[in-house]
C-alpha positions as CSV (number, residue, x, y, z in Angstrom):
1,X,0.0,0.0,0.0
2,X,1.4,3.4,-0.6
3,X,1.5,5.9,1.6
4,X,0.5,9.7,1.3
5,X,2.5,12.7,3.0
6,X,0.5,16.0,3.8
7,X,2.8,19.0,4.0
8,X,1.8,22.7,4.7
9,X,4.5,24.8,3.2
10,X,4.5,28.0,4.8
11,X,7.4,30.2,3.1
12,X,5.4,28.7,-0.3
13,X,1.7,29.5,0.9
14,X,0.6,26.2,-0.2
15,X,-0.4,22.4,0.9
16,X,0.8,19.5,-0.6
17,X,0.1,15.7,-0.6
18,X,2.5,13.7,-1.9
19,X,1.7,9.6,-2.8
20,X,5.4,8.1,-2.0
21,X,7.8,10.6,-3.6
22,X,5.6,11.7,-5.9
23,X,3.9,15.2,-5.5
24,X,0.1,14.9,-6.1
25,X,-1.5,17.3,-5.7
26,X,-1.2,21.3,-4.4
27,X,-3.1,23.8,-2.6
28,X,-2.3,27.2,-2.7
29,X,-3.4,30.2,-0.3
30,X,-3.4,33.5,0.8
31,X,-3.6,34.4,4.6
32,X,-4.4,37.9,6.0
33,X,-4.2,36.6,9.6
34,X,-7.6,36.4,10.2
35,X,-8.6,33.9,7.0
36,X,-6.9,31.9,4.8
37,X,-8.2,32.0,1.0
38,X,-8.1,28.7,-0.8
39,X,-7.2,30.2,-4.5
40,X,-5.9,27.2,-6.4
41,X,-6.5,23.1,-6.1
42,X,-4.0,21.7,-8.6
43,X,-3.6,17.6,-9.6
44,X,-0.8,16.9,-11.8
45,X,-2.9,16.0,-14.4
46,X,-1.4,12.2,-14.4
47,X,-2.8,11.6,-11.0
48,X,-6.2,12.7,-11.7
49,X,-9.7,11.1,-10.9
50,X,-7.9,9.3,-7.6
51,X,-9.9,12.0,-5.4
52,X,-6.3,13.3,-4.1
53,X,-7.4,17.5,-4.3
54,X,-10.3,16.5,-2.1
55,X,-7.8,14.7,0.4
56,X,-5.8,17.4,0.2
57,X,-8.2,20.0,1.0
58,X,-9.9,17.3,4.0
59,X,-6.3,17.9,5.3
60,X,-5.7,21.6,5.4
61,X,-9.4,22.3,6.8
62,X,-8.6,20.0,9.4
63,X,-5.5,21.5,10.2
64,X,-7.1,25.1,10.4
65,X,-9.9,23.6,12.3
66,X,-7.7,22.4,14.8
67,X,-5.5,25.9,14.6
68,X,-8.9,27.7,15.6
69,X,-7.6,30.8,14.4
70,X,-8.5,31.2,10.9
71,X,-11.9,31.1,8.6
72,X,-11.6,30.1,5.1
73,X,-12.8,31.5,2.1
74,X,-13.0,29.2,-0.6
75,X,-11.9,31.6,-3.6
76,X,-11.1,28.3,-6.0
77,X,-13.9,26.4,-7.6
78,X,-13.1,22.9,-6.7
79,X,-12.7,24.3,-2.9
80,X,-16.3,25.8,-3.0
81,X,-17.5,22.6,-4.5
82,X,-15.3,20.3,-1.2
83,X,-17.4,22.7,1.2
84,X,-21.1,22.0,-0.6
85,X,-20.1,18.5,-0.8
86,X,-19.3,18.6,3.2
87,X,-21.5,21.0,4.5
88,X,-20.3,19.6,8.0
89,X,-17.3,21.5,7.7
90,X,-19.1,24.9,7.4
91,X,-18.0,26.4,10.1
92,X,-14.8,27.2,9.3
93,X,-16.4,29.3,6.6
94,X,-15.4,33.1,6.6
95,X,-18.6,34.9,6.9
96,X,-20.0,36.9,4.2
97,X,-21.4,41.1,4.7
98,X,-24.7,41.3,3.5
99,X,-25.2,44.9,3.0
């Protein structure tokens, strides 16, 4: 069985999962200090269709969940699209300002 390696890359702004010693898949970000902004899930396109983005971005909410200091806003598509898909992850969502 092969094993996966989740790595948040600070000086990089990004997350990365890594099947052996192959790199994955990547999840870049912008943080303000008060929220991180998911901007970019990325699958080298011959890993594709395994489901690793959605790992990776299980992995990095959890680790901001744990954190307890940051919402996320999910700017990228396929990040939107993780939350609908787990609405029980919601509330690490960065709320919106109706006006």
């Amino acid at each position: 069985m092969t094993s996966f390696r989740f790595t948040h890359e600070r000086d990089a702004s990004r997350y990365t999962l890594y099947r052996g010693d192959d790199l994955v898949s990547v999840l870049d970000y912008r943080d303000d200090g008060r929220s991180v902004a998911m901007t970019r899930a990325y699958t080298v396109p011959t890993f594709r269709g395994h489901g690793y983005a959605g790992e990776l971005v299980d992995r990095a909410v959890a680790e901001l969940e744990s954190s307890g200091d940051r919402a996320v806003s999910p700017v990228c598509w396929y990040v939107a699209d993780w939350f609908s898909d787990h609405p029980e992850r919601s509330g690490i969502l960065k709320s919106r300002r109706t006006a």
